[in-house]
MILUMLO-244611 format. One record per residue (C-alpha): residue number from 0; y, x, z. Coordinates in steps of 0.05 Angstrom, whole numbers, padded with zeros to 5 digits. Layout:
% residues N
R    k       Y       X       Z
R  NUM       Y       X       Z
...
***
This chain:
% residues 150
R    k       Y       X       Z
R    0   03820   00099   00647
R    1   03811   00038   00691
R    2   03831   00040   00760
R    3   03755   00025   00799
R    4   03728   00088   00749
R    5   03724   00146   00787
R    6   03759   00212   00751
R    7   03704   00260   00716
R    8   03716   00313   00779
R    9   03707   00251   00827
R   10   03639   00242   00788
R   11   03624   00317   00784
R   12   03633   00321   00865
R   13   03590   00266   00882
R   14   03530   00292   00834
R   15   03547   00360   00867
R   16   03545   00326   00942
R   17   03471   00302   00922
R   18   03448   00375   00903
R   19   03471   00438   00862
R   20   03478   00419   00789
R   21   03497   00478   00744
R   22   03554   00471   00698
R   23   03512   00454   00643
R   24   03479   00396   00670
R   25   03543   00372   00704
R   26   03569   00373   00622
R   27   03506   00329   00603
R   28   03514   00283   00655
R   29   03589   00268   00655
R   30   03601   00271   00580
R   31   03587   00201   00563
R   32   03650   00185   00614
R   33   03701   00239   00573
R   34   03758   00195   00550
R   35   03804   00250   00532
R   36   03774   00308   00490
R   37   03777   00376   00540
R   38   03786   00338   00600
R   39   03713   00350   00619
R   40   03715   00418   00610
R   41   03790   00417   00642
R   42   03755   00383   00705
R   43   03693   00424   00704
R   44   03736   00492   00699
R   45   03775   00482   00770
R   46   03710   00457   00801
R   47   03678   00526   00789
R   48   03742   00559   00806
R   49   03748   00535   00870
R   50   03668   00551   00885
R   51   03638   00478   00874
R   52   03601   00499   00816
R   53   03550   00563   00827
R   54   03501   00588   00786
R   55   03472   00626   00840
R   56   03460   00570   00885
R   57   03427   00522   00831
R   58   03374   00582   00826
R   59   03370   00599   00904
R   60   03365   00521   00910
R   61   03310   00518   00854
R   62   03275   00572   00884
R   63   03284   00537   00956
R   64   03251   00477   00933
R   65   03199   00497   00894
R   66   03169   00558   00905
R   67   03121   00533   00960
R   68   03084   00492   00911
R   69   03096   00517   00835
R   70   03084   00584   00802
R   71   03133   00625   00769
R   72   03123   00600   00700
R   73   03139   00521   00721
R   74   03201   00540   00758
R   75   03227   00599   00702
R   76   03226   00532   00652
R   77   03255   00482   00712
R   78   03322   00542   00715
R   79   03321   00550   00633
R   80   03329   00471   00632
R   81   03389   00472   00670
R   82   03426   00519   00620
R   83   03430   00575   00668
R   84   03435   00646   00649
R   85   03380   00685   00614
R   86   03394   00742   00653
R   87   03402   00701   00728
R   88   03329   00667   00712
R   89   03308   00727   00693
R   90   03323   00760   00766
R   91   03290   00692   00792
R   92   03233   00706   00766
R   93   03224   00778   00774
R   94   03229   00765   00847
R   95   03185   00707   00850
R   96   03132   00746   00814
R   97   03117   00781   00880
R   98   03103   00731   00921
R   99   03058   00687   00869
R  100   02990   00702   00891
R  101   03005   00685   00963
R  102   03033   00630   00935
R  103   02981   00611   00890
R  104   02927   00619   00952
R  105   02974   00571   00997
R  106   02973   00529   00949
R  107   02906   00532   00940
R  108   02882   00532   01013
R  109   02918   00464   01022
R  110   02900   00428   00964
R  111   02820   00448   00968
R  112   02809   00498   01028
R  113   02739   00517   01007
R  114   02712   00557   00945
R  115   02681   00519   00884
R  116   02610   00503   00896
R  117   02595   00502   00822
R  118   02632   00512   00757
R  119   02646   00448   00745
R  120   02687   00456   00809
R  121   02718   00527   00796
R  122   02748   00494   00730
R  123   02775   00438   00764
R  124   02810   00492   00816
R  125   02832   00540   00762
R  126   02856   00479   00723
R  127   02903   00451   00781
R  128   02926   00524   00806
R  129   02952   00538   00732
R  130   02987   00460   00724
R  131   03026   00483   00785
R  132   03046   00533   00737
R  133   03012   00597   00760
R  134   02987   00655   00710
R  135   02921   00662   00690
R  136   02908   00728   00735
R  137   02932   00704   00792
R  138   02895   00636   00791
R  139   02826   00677   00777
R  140   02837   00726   00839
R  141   02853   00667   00882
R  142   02788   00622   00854
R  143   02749   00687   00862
R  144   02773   00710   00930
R  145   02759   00643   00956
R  146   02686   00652   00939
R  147   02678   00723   00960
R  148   02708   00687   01032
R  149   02651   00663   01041
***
């Protein structure tokens, strides 16, 4: 290894002192820099024992982020991207299921703030709310509730 390279855990700190990576993305990332074979997992393995690497906090950070403007379904694919658990994104999810139509109408309010005057309208609405990533159900109560507002 040269001298100016910085070791893989040097590397794995300063992606981790950007924002939470999870172990598998950290793998993805640094494996093009793996000189030795098992150093990388060698590195990895006392990062996550001494509490650099947490699952839990990718997901709370996820969640963090982007909850205020996506739907369930666009940040359950953002966790399963990052090689998390199945069962951990499944808990995600779960939870953000009961917020989503408050979320969905927030998102709503601030993007249009008034119901569709046509239909023409209403599909462009229902068409952003479900990009964001919100279910079908919950985009048609908030597109409907907006109109009975009025």
């Amino acid at each position: 290894m040269a001298l100016d390279q910085p070791s893989l855990k040097g590397r794995a700190l300063r992606l981790l002192s950007l924002r939470e990576h999870s172990r598998a993305e950290l793998e993805r990332k640094l494996q093009p820099f793996e000189e030795e074979p098992g150093s990388l997992a060698q590195a990895l393995d006392e990062l996550q024992a001494k509490g650099f690497i947490s699952e839990q906090r990718v997901i709370e950070s996820v969640v963090h982020r982007r909850s205020a403007k996506l739907g369930t379904q666009r940040i359950r694919q953002e966790l399963q991207s990052k090689g998390l658990a199945p069962e951990a994104v499944l808990q995600a999810v779960e939870q953000l299921r009961a917020t989503e139509l408050d979320r969905a109408h927030e998102v709503w309010r601030k993007k249009f703030g008034s119901p569709p005057v046509d239909a023409a309208e209403r599909a462009k609405q229902m068409r952003f709310l479900a990009g964001r990533g919100f279910g079908g159900e919950v985009i048609h109560k908030v597109v409907a509730g907006a109109s009975l507002q009025e």
